[in-house]
N, C-alpha and C positions, 0 to 999 in steps of 0.2 A: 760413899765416903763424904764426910763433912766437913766443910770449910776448914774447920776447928782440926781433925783432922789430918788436914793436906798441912794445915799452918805448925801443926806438932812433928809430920816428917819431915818438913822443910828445915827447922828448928835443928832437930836431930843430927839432917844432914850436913849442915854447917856449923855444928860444935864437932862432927868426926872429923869432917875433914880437914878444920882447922887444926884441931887438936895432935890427929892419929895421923891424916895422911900427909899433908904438905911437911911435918917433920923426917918423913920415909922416902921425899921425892929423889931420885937419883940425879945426879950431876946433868946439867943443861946439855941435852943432846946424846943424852945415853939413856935406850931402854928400860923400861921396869923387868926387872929379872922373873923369870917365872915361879920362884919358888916364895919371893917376895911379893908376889900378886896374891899368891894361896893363902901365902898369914895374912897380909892385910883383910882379904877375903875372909877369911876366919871372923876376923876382928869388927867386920863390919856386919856380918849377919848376928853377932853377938850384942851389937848397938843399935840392932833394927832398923837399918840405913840400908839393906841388900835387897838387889833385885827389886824397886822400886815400882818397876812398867810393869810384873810377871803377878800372873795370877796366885792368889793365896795359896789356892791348892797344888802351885808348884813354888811355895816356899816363897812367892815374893810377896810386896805390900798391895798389890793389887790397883796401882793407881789408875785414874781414865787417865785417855790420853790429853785432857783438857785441863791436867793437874801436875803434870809432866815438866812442863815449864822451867817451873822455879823449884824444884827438886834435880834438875839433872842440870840449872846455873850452876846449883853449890856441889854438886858433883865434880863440872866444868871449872870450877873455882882454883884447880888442882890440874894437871896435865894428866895427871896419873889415876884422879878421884873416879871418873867416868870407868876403869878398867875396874878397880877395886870395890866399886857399887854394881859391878857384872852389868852395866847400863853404854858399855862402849858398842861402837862399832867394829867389825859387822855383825857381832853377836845379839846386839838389841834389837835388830832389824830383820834377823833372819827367825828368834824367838818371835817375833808378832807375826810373821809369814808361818810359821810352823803354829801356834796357834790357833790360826783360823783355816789353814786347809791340809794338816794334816789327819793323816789315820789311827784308831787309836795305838793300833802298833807302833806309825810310826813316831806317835807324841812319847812314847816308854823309848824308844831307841834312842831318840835325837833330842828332842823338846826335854826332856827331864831330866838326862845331864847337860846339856847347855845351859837351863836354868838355873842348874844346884851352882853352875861354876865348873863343873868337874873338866869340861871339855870346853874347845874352843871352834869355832865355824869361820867357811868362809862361803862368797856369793860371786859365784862365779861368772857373770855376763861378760864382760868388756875384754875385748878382743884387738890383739895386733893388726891396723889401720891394712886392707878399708873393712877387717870387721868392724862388729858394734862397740861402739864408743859412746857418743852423745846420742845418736841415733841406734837407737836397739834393735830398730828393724834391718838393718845389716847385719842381724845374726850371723854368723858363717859356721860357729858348729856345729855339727850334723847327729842325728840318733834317727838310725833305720831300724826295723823290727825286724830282728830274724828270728825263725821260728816263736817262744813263746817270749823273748828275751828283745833288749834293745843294745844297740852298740853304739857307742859312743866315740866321736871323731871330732879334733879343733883340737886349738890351741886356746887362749886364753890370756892375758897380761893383768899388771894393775889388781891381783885377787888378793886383799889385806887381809890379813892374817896367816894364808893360807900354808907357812911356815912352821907354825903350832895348830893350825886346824885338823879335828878329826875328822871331818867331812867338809864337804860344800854343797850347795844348792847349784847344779849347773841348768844353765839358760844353754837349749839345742833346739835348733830347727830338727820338724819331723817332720817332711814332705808326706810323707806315706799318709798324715792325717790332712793332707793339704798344703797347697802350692807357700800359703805364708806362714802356716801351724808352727809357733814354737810350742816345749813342755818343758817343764822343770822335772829333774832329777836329782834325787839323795844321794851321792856318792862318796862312798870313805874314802879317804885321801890313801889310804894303803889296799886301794883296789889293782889288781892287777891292770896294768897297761897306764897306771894316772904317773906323773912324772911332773915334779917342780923342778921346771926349769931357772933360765935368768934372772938373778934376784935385783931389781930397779930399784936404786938406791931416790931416795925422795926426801925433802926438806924436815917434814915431821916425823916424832916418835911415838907418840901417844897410843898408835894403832900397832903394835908389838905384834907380830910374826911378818913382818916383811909384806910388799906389793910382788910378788914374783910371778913369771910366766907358768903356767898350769896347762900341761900337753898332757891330752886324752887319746894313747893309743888303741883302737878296740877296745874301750872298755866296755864290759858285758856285766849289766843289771835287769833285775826282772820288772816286772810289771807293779812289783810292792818298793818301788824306788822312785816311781811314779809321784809327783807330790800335786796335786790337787787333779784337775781336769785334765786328760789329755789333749794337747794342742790350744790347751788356753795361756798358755805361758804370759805372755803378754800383759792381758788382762793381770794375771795373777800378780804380776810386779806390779802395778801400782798400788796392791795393798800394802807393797812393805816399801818401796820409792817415797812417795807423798810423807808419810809421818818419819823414816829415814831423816830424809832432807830438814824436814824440822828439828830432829832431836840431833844432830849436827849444831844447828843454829843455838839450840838450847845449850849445849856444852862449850862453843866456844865463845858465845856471852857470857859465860860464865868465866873462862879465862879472863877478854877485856876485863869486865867488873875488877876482875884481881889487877887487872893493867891500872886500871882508872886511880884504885884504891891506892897501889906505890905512887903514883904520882901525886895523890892528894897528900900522903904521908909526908912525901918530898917539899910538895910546896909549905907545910906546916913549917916545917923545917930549919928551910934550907935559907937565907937571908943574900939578897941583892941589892947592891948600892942603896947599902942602908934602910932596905924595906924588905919585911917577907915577901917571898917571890908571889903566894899565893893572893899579893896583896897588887900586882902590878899587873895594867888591862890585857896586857900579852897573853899570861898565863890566865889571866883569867877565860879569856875568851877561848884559848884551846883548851880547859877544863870544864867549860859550858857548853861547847859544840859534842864534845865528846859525853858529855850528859844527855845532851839529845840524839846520841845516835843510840846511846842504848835505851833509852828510855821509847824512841821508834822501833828498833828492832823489837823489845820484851814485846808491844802492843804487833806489831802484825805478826810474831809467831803466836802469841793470843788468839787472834783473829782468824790464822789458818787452821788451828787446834781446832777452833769452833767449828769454822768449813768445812774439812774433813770429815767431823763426826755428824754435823746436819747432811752433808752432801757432797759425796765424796768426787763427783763432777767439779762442782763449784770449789771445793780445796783442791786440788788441782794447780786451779791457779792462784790462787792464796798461799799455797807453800810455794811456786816459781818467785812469785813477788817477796816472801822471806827471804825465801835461798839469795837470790842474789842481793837483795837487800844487808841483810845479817852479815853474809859470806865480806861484803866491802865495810860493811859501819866497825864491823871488828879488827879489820887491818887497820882502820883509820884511828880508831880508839888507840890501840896497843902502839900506834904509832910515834901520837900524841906524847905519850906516858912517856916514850924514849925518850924524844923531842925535853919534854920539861924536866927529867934525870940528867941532861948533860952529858956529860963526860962518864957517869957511870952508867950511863942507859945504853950505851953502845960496848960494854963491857960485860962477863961473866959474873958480875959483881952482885948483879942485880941479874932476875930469870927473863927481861924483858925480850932480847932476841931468840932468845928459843920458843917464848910464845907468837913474835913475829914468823917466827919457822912454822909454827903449828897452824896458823889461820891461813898463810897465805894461799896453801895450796887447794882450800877449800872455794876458792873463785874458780876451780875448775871441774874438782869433786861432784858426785852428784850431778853431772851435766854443767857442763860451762855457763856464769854469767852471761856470754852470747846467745848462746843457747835458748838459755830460759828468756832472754828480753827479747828473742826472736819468736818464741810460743805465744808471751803474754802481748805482744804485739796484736798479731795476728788474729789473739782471739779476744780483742780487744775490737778490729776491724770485724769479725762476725757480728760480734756482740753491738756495734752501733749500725750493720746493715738490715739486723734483723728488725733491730728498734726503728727504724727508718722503715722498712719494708710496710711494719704493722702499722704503722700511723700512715702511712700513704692505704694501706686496705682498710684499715678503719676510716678514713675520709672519703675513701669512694661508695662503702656501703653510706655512711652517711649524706653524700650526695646523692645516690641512685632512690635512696626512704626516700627523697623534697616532692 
């Protein structure tokens, strides 16, 4: 696809959802309805704005993931756009997981209505403490093999969507394949013994069917619920974690930008002791810093896009350095905007706290900030012992040649 292109979806994108969706959006801090997700949904494959990331030959526009960017800002432009462009979470993320390792059975079962819209996904890992949380290797669900079949045991917390989902991707330890073997499984949420439990109530709405607890009594699937390798579980999440975490970052840059914009609207405006406000070093300087957070964040989610598709090692840490990057320039951005609205930025008046709602809990989303500056640390210290190590063995063969 051609520059030309990316720049005519992009275009597209943000005349619908100026137009169609931010007119449709529901009162601050109240869900998109689901019958109001389907016409806008309508509306939007009708304007060629649908399905963006999804390959052509399942009804999307086919984008690489290096085009993704600024197609799913102006999505993000909207709280709601991401759901209505079928580009939200967890549904975007568990389509590029079902893409690259499903079967072709199971791309007609699962992959083909999740793509059309017609259904909705959830992705089941993270687990009531000290299961998997930030650390996946704490798995604690379990799937043994009996006879030709697997059983499925755990609990589950934090599974968004999984309220409206027809299925989930569950993440289970399978000892039977080995002492640390996780595998992923296809499970319909109206499988015998699957039960949503506790629904955790959480700051944002954007991601519509709830965070609830997901308890797998004996669930029994067979061998074609199996989704990629058995006992490569692990592995297999980082194909949908890494670009996940980015297109996060991409959506709710897209929110700030809208942050940015009322405030800029505001300072045109709004008049202080006798001067536009837009005109005094105050605001100037928190409309400038907040230009360079996003203007930093759009360039290394850039950068990770790039990493990930040259070398999906080295994006890795390109998207930790986005995620937490992105995840704080955005609360600070949308901050800002409050800050220079006054008195109606801390009101219903304007959408500014409901998008503070929406960003903030992504500092912890996707592996906590700690988290990721505790990885990029670390492999940060490899990476200058190795460089150290070669130059001290390049010096020695070069002293032993004299």
């Amino acid at each position: 696809m051609s520059a030309a292109d990316v720049a005519e979806v992009v275009a597209r994108s943000r005349r619908f959802v100026r137009d169609v969706v931010i007119p449709a959006e529901p009162l601050t801090g109240t869900p998109l309805d689901p019958e109001a997700r389907a016409a806008l949904q309508r509306q939007a494959r009708a304007a060629g704005v649908f399905a963006p990331h999804v390959p052509v030959e399942l009804g999307g526009l086919g984008l690489p993931l290096t085009a993704w960017s600024p197609v799913f800002q102006e999505a993000g432009y909207s709280p709601i756009g991401p759901a209505v462009l079928n580009c939200m979470a967890p549904d975007e993320g568990n389509m590029l997981l079902l893409e690259r390792l499903a079967t072709p059975a199971q791309r007609e079962s699962f992959l083909v209505p999740l793509a059309a819209g017609d259904v909705r996904s959830s992705f089941a890992m993270t687990e009531p403490h000290p299961g998997a949380g930030s650390d996946p290797a704490a798995l604690a669900t379990v799937a043994h093999r009996r006879g030709g079949r697997w059983v499925i045991d755990g609990e589950k917390r934090f599974i968004s969507g999984a309220e409206e989902a027809a299925f989930a991707i569950v993440m289970a330890r399978t000892p039977d394949l080995g002492e640390r073997a996780a595998t992923m499984f296809l499970v319909p949420m109206d499988a015998p013994g699957v039960e949503i439990g506790h629904a955790i109530r959480t700051l944002e709405t954007a991601i519509t069917g709830g965070h609830p607890h997901v308890r797998y009594h004996g669930v029994e699937v067979g061998e074609e619920a199996v989704l990629g390798t058995p006992g490569e579980a692990f592995r297999h999440a980082q194909l949908r974690l890494g670009p996940a975490r980015l297109t996060h970052c991409m959506r709710w840059l897209g929110l700030a930008r809208r942050a940015q914009d009322t405030a800029l609207d505001r300072v045109r405006s709004r008049e202080l002791f006798g001067h536009p406000l837009g005109e005094l070093g105050l605001a100037q300087a928190l409309l400038a810093d907040s230009e360079i957070d996003l203007a930093s964040s759009a360039a290394l989610i850039d950068r990770a896009a790039a990493s990930l598709v040259a070398d999906p090692r080295e994006g890795a840490t390109a998207s930790s350095l986005a995620k937490v990057h992105v995840s704080e320039a955005v609360g600070r951005v949308i901050d800002r905007a409050v800050q220079l609205c006054g008195g109606d930025g801390v009101t219903h008046e304007l959408p500014l706290l409901g998008f503070l709602n929406e960003v903030r809990p992504f500092r912890v989303y996707d592996g906590s900030s700690e988290t990721h500056r505790w990885a990029i640390a670390r492999r940060a210290i490899a990476r200058r012992r190795a460089e150290v190590e070669d130059g001290e063995a390049a010096l020695d063969v070069a002293e032993g040649a004299r």
